[in-house]
N, C-alpha and C positions, 0 to 999 in steps of 0.2 A: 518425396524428394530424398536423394541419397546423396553420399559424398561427391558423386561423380559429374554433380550437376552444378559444384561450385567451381565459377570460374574465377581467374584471376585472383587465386587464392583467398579471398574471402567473399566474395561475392555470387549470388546464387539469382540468375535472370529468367525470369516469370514471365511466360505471354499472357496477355489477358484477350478476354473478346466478350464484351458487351453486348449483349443482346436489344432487341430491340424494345420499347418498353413505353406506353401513350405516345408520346409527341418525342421523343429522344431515340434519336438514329439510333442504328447497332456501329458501335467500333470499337476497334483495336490498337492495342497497344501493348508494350513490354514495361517494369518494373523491374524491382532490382531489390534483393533480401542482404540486409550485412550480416553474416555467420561472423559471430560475438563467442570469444573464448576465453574465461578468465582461469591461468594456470592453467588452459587445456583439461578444464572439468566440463562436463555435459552440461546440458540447459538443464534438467533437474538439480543435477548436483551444486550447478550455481546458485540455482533458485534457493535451494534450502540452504546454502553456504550465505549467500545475504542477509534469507529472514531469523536465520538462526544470531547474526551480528546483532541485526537490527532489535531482535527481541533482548537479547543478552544486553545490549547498549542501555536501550529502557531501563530493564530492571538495575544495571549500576547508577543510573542516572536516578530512582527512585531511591536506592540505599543512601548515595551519596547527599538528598536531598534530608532522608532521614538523617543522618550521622550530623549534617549542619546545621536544624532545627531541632534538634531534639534537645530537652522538651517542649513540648507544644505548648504557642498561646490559643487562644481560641482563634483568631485569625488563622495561624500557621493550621491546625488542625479543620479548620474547615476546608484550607485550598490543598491540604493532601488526601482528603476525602474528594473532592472533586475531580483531582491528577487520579486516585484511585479507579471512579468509576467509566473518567477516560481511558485512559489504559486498559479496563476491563474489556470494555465496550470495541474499540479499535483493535484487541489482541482478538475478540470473538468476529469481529469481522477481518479479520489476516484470515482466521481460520475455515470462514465460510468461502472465501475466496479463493484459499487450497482446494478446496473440495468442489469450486466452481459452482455456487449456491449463489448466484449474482443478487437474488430478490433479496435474501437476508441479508447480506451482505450491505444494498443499498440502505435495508431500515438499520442494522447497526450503526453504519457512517453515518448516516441521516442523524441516530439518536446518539451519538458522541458529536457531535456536532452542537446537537439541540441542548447535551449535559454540558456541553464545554462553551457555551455561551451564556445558557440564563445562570447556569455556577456562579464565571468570573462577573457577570452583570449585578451576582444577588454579596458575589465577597466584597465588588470591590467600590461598587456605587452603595451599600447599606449605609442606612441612616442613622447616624450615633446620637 
């Protein structure tokens, strides 16, 4: 697809045709793509204009958490250990995702997922 094929200035119209496939007819039909431009930067350029916020947001949001708990109780120091190994876990799967590694990707998400549950379960349910 090239510029030329956007109509109606943002929109880009796709025929489709279905093949025929066990017990499901063949048909056809058209679809329709939105061409998304943010400041007129490319989809790369956007891509990395996002995750570069998104990343930089994190890390102020991890300082700014530090600068208001510091210094640490034992409480406060274990659930910045576990934002820690969040954070890790989720920036290593951003990164497997750039690189279109979906498999690691899914066991990353999957194991921030599984660190960011039994964590808050073991901070915040623990038995005094």
């Amino acid at each position: 697809m090239t510029d030329e094929d956007i109509v109606f200035d943002r929109v880009i119209l796709v025929n489709i045709l279905q093949r025929p496939y066990r017990d499901l007819p063949s048909r056809q039909g058209a679809c329709s793509i939105l061409v998304y431009s943010l400041f007129g930067l490319t989809g790369g350029a956007t891509m990395t204009l996002i995750v570069s916020i998104g990343v930089l947001a994190s890390l102020l949001g991890a300082a700014l958490l530090y600068l208001k708990f510091h210094p640490f109780t034992e409480r406060t120091k274990s659930f910045a250990q576990l934002l820690g190994i969040f954070f890790s876990l989720i920036l290593l799967g951003l990164l497997a995702a750039l690189t279109r590694r979906w498999g690691l990707t899914l066991v990353l998400d999957a194991g921030a997922l599984l660190a960011i549950t039994t964590g808050s379960e073991e901070i915040f349910f623990k038995r005094k």
